[in-house]
C-alpha positions in Angstrom: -66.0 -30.3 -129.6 -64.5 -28.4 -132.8 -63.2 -30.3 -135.4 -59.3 -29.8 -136.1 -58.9 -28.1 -140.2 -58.2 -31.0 -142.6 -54.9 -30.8 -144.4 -56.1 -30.4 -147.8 -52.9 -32.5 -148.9 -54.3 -35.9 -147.2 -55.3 -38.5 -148.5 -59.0 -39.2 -150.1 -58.9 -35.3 -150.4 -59.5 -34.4 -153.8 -57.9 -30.9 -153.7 -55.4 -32.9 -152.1 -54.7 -35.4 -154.5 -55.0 -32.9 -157.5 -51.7 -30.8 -156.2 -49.8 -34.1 -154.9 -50.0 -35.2 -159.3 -49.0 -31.9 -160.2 -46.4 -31.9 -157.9 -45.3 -35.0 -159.0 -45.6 -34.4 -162.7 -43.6 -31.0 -162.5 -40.9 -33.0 -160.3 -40.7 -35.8 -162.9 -40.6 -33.2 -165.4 -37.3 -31.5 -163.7 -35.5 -35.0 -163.3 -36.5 -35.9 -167.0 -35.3 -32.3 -168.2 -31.9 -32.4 -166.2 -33.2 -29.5 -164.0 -32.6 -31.7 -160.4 -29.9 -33.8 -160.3 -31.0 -36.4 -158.0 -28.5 -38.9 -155.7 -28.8 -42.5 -157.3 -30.8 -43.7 -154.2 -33.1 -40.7 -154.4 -37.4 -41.8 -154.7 -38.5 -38.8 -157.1 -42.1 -39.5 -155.8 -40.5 -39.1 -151.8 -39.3 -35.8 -153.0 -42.5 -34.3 -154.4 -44.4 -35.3 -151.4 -41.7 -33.4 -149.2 -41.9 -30.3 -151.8 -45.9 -30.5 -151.1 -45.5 -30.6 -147.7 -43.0 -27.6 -147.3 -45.2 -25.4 -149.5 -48.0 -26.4 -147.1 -46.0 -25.7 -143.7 -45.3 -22.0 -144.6 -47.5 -19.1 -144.1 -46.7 -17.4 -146.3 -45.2 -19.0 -149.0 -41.5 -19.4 -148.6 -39.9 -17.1 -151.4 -37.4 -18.6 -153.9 -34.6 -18.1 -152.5 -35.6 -20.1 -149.7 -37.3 -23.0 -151.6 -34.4 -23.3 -153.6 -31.9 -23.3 -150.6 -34.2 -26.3 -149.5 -34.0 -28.3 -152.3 -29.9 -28.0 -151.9 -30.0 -29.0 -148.4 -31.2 -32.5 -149.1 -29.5 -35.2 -149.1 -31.4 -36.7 -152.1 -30.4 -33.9 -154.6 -27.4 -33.6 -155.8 -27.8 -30.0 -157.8 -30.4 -27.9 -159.3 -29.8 -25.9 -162.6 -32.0 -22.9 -163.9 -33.2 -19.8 -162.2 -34.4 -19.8 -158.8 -37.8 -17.3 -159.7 -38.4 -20.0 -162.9 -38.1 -23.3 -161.1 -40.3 -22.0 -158.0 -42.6 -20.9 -160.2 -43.5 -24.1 -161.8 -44.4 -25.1 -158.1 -45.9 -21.8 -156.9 -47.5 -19.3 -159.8 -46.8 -16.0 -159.3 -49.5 -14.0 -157.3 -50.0 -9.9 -157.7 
């Protein structure tokens, strides 16, 4: 019997829980900053875990473009300033 691959973003994980603070941190950070203008009812901590998890789903990485069309198709943001390459890049460094 072969074991299914552990998503490194669960719980107990401690790659895991290393990315969901940094998420978290860098989300708090854009709220705090006025980068993401959330909806009054949004949960800033709900958010990061859904950024987490659509970095995870994609292979590969979803480009900025496409993270930032994301992030203005929820319902829990009401609008995102800054440059699409800057603000995905706090999220996903830039690889060469």
């Amino acid at each position: 019997m072969t074991k299914a691959p552990v998503d490194p973003s669960a719980p107990g994980r401690k790659s895991g829980a290393v990315l969901m603070t940094f998420v978290v941190e860098k989300t708090k950070k854009l709220i705090v900053d006025g980068v993401l203008e959330l909806h009054p009812l949004a949960n800033p901590q709900a958010l990061a875990e859904d950024i987490l998890e659509f970095l995870y789903a994609r292979d590969p990485q979803p480009n900025a473009a496409d993270f930032i069309e994301w992030l203005l198709e929820r319902g829990d943001i009401e609008e995102v300033y800054g440059e699409d390459e800057e603000l995905y890049g706090l999220f996903v460094p830039a690889t060469k």
